[in-house]
Backbone as CSV, one residue per row, in Angstrom:
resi,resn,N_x,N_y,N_z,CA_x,CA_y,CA_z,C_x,C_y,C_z
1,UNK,0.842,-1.184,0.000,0.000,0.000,0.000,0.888,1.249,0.000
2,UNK,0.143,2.219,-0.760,1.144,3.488,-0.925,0.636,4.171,0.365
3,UNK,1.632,4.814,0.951,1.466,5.546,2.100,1.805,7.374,1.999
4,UNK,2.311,7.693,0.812,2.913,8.394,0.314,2.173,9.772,-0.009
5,UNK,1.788,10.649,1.041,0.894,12.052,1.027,1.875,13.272,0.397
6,UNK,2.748,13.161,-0.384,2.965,14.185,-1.155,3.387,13.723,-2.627
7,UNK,3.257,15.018,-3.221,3.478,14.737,-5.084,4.863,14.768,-4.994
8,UNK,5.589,14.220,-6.105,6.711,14.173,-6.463,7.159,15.557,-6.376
9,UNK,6.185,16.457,-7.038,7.174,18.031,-7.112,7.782,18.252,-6.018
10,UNK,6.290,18.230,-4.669,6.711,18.678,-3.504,7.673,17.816,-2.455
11,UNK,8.445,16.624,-3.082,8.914,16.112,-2.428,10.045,16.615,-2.597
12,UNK,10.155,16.511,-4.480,11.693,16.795,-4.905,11.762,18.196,-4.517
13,UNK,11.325,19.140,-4.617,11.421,20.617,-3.498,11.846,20.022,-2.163
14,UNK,11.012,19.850,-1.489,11.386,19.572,0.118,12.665,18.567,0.340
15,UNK,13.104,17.901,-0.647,14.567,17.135,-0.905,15.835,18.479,-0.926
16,UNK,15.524,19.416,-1.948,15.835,20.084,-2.690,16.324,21.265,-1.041
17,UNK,15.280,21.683,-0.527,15.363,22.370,0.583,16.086,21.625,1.737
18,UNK,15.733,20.404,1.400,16.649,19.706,2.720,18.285,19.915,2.767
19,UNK,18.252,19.635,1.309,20.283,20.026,1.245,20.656,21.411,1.367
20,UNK,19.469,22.387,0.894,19.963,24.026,0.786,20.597,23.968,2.767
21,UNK,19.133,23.642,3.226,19.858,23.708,4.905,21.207,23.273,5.334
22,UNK,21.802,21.824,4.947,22.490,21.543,5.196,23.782,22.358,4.572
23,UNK,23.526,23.147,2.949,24.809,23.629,2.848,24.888,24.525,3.635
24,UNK,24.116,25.543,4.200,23.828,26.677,4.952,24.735,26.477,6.352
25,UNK,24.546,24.986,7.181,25.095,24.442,8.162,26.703,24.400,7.784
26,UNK,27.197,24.101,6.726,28.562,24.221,6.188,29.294,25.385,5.880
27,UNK,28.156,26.067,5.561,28.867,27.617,5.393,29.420,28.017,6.468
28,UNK,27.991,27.910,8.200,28.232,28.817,9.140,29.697,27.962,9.222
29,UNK,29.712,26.902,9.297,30.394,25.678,10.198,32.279,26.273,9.459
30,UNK,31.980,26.584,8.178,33.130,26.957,7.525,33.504,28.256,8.656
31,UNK,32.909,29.268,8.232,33.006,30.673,8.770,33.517,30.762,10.504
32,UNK,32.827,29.832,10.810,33.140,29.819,12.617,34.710,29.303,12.191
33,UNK,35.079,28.071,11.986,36.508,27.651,11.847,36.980,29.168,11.465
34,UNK,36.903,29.354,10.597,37.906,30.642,9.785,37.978,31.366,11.309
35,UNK,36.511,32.444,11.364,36.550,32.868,12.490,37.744,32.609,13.885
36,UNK,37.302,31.473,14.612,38.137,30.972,15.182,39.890,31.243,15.202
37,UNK,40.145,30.645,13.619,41.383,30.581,13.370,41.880,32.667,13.345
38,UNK,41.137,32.815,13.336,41.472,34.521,13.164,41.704,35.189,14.869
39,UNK,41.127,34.214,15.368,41.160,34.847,16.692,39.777,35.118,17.686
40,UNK,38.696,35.304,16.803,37.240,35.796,17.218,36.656,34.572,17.623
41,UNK,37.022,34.491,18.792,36.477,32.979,19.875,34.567,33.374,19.996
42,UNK,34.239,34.690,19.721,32.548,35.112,20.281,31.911,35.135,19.129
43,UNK,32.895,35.179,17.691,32.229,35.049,16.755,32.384,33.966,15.891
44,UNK,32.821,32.980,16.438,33.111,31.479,16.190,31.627,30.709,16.938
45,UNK,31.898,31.428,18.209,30.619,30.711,18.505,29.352,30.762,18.372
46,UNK,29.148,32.106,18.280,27.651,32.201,17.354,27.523,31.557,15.841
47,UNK,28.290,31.280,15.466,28.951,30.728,14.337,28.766,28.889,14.077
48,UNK,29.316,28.723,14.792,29.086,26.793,15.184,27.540,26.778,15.828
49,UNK,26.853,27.847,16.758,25.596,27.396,16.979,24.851,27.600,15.812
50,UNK,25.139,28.197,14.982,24.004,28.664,13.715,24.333,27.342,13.022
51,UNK,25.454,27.027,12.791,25.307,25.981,11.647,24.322,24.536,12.654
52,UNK,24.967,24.244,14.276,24.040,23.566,14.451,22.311,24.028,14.168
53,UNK,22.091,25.242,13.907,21.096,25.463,14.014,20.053,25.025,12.926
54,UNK,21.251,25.486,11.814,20.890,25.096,10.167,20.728,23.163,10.283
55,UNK,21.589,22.558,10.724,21.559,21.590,10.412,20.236,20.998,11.518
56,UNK,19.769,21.364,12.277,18.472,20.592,13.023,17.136,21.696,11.742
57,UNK,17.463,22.871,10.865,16.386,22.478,10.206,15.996,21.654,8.952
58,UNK,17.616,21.072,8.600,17.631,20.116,7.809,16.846,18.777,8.066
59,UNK,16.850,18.886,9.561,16.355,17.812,9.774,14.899,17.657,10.451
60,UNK,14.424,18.960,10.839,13.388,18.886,10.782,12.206,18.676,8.894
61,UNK,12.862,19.083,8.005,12.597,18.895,6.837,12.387,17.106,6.480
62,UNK,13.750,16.616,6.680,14.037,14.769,6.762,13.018,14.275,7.665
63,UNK,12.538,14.852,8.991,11.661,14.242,9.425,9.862,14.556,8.925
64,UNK,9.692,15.725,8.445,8.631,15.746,8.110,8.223,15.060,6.424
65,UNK,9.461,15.159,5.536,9.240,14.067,4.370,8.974,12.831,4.700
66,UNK,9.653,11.904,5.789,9.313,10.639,5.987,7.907,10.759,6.739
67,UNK,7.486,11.694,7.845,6.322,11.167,8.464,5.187,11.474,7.390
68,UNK,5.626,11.886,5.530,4.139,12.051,4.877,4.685,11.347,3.722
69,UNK,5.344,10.110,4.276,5.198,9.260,3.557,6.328,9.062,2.495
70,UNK,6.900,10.005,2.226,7.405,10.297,1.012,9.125,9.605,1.028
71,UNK,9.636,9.994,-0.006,11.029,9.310,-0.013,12.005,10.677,0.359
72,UNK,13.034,10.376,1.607,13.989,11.239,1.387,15.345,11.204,0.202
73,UNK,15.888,11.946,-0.295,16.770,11.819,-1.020,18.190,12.374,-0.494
74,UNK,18.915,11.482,0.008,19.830,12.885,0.665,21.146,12.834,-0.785
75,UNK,21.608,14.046,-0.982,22.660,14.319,-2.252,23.221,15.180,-1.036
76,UNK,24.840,15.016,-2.774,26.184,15.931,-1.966,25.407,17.224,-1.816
77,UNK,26.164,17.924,-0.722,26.372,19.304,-0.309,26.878,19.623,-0.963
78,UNK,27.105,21.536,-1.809,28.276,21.933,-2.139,29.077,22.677,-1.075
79,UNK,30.009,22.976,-1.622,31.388,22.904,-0.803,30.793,24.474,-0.175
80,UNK,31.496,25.076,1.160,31.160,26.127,1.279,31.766,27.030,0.529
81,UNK,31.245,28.333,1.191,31.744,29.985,0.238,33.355,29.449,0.729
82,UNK,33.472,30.723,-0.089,35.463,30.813,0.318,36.003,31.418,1.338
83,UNK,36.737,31.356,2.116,36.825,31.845,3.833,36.479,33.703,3.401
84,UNK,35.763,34.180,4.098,35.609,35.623,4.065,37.158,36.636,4.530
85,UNK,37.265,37.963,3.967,38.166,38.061,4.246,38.357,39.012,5.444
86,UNK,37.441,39.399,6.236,37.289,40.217,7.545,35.820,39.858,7.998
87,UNK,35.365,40.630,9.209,33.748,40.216,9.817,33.093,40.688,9.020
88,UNK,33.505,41.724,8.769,32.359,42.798,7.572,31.982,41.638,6.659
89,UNK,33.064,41.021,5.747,32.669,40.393,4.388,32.022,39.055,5.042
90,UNK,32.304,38.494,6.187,31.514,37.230,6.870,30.373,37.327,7.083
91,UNK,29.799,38.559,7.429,28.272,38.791,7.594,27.805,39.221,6.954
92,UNK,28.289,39.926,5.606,27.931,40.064,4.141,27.002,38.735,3.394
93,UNK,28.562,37.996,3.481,28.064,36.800,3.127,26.916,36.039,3.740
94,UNK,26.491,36.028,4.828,25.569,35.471,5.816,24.442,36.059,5.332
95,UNK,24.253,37.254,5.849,23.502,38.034,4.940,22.752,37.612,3.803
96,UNK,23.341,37.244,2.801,23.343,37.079,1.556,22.949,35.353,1.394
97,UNK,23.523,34.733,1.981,22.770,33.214,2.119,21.624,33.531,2.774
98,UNK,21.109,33.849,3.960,19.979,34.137,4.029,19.169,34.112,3.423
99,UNK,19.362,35.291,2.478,18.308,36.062,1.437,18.184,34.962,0.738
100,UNK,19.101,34.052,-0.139,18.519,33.530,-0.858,17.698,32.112,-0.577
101,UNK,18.572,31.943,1.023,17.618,30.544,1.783,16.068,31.098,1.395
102,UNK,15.990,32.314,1.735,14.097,32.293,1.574,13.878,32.790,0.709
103,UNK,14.382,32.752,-0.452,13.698,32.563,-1.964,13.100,31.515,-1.982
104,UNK,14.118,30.404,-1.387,13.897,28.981,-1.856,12.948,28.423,-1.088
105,UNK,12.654,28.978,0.484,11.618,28.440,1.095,10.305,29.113,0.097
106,UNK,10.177,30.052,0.003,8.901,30.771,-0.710,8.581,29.923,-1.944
107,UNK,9.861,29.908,-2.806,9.258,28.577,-4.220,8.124,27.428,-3.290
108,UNK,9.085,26.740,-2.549,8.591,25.735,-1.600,6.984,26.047,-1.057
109,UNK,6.450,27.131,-0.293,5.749,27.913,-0.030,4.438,27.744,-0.915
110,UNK,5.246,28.792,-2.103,4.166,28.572,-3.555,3.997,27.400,-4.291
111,UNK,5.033,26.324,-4.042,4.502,25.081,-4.930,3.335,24.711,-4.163
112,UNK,3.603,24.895,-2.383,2.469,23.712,-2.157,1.571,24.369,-2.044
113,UNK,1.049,25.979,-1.740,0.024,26.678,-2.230,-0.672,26.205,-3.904
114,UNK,-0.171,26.309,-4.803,-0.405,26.122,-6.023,-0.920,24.562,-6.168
115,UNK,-0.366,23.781,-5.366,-0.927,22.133,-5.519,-2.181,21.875,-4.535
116,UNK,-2.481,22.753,-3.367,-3.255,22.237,-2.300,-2.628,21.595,-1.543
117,UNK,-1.391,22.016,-1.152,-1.007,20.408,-0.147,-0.951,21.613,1.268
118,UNK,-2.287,21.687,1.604,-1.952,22.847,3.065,-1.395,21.943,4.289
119,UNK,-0.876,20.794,4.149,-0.164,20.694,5.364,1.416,20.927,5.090
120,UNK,1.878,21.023,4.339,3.290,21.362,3.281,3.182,22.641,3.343
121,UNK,2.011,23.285,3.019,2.042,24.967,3.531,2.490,25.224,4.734
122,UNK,1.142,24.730,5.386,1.052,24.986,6.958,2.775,24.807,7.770
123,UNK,3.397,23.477,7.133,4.721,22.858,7.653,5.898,24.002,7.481
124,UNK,5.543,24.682,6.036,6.957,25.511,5.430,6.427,27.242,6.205
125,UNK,5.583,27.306,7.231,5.196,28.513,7.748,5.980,28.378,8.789
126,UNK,6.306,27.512,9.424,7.480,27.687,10.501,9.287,28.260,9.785
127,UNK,9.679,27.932,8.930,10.628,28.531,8.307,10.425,29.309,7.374
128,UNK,9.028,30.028,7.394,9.139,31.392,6.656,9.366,32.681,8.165
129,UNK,8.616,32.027,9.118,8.933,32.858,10.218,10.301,33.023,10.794
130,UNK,11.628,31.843,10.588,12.465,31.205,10.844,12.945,32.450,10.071
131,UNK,13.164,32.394,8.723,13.630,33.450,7.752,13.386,34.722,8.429
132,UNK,12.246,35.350,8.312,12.080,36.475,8.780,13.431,36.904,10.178
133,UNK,13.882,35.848,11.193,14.394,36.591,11.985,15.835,35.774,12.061
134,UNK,16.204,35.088,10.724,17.657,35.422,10.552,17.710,36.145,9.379
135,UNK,17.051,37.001,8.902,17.386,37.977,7.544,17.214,39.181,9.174
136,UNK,16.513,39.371,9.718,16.686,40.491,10.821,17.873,40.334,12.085
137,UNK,18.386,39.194,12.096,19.722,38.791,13.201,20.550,39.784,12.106
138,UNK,21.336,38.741,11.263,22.271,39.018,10.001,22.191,40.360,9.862
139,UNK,21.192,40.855,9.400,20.885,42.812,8.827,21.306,43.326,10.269
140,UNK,20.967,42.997,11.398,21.851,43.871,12.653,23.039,43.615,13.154
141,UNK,23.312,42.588,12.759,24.691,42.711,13.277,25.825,43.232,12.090
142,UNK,25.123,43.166,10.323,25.855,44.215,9.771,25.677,45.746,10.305
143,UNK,24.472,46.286,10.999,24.362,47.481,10.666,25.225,47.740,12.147
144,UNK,25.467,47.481,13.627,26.474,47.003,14.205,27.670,46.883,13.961
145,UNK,28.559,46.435,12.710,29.541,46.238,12.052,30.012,47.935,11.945
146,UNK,28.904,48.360,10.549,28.591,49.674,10.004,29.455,50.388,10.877
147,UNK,28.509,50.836,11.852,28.503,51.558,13.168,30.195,51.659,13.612
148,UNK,30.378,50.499,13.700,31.820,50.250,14.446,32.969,50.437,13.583
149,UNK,32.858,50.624,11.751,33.184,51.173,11.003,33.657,50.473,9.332
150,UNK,32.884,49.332,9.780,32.381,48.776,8.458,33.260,47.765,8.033
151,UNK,33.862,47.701,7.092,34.969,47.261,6.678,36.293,47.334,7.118
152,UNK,36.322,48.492,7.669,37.502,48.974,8.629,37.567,48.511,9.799
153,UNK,36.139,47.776,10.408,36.432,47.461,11.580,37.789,47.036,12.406
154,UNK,38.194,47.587,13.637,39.107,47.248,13.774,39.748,47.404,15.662
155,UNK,40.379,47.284,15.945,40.819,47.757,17.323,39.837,46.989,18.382
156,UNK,39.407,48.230,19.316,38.435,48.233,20.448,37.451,47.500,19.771
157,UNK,37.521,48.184,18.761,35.230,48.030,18.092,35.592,46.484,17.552
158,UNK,36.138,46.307,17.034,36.491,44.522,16.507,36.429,43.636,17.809
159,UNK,37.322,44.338,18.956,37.074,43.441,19.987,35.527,43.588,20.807
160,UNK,34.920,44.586,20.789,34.097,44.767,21.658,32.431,43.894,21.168
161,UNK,33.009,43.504,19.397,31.810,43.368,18.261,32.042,41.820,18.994
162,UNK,33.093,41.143,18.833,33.275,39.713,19.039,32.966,39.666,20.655
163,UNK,33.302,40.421,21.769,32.723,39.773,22.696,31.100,40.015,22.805
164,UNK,30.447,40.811,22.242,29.382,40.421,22.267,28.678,39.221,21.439
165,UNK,29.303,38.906,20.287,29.013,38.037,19.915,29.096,36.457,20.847
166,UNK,29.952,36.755,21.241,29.660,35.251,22.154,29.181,35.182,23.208
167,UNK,28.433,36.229,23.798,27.246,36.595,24.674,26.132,36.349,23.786
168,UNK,26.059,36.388,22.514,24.708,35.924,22.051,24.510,34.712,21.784
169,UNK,25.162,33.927,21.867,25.454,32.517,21.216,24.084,32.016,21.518
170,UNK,24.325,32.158,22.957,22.863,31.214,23.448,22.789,29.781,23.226
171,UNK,22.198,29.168,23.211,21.800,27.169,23.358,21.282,27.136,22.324
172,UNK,21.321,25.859,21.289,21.137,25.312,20.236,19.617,24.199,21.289
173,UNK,18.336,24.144,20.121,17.478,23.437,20.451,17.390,22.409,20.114
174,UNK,17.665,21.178,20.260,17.594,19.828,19.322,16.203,19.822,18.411
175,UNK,16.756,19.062,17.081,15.735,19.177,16.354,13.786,18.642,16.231
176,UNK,14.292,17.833,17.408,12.969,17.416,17.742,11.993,18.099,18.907
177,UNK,12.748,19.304,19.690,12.258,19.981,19.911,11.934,21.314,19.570
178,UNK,12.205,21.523,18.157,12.215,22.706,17.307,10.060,22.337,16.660
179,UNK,9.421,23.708,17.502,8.613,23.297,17.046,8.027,25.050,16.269
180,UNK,6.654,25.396,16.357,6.021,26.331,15.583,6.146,27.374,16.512
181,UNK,6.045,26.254,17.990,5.509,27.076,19.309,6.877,27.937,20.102
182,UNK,7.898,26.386,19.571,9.114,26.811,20.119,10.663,26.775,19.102
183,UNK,10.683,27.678,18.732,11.296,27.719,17.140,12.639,27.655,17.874
């Protein structure tokens, strides 16, 4: 018996989205190392929690394809960006993955709007909200950067940017307790 509650499109999308997360998890995971190796121990660690962060919504994705039945597909990752060459261009880049992570949730979004599959809607409304407040993390801690003098960052303000950064780190939620209620 077929058990299988989604269409192929919306699977191969939600496949498709499953790896975008995981490269996302490789990027931060890249960037924290670099980080690290540069010296910025506060911005390493906000850094390694994001990619864990990315990678439990990879897997909240893997778990909601199998509980509707469907086939997961897992494929290679691509490789991450290329080490950034100061914080400025690291949160540029962040930035900028962001933005295009929620293009790709929104395709996702509109396929299953366009097919009727409102529990595939309903499911991809937790990482449109998800989006919303890492495109608003990312955008403040460039405009933060800005402030402290952009590209130039440097001295005091370089150090004062990284220890706050690892005051924000905060706790990573395991993915099975990543819910709508508790993101």
């Amino acid at each position: 018996m077929n058990t299988n509650r989604l269409s192929k499109t919306i699977t191969a999308a939600l496949n498709v989205q499953m790896t975008k997360e995981a490269h996302a998890a490789q990027i931060y995971l890249s960037y924290a190392a670099w980080a690290d190796k540069q010296g910025f121990s506060g911005t390493a660690n906000f850094l390694f929690k994001h990619a864990h962060e990315e990678r439990n919504h990879m897997m909240k994705i893997l778990e909601y394809i199998l509980k509707r039945g469907a086939e997961v597909v897992v494929t290679a990752v691509p490789a991450p960006l290329k080490n950034p060459t100061s914080i400025h261009d690291c949160f540029k880049n962040v930035f900028e993955q962001e933005v295009e992570n929620t293009k790709a949730i929104y395709k996702v979004v509109k396929m299953s709007k366009e097919e009727e599959d409102w529990a595939t809607w309903n499911f991809m409304q937790w990482f449109v909200q998800e989006q919303v407040e890492e495109e608003t993390l990312s955008m403040n801690l460039l405009n933060k950067i800005k402030i402290a003098g952009g590209e130039k960052i440097n001295g005091d303000a370089l150090y004062s940017f990284d220890k706050d950064m690892g005051k924000d780190a905060g706790e990573v939620i395991p993915a099975q307790d990543v819910t709508t209620v508790n993101p």
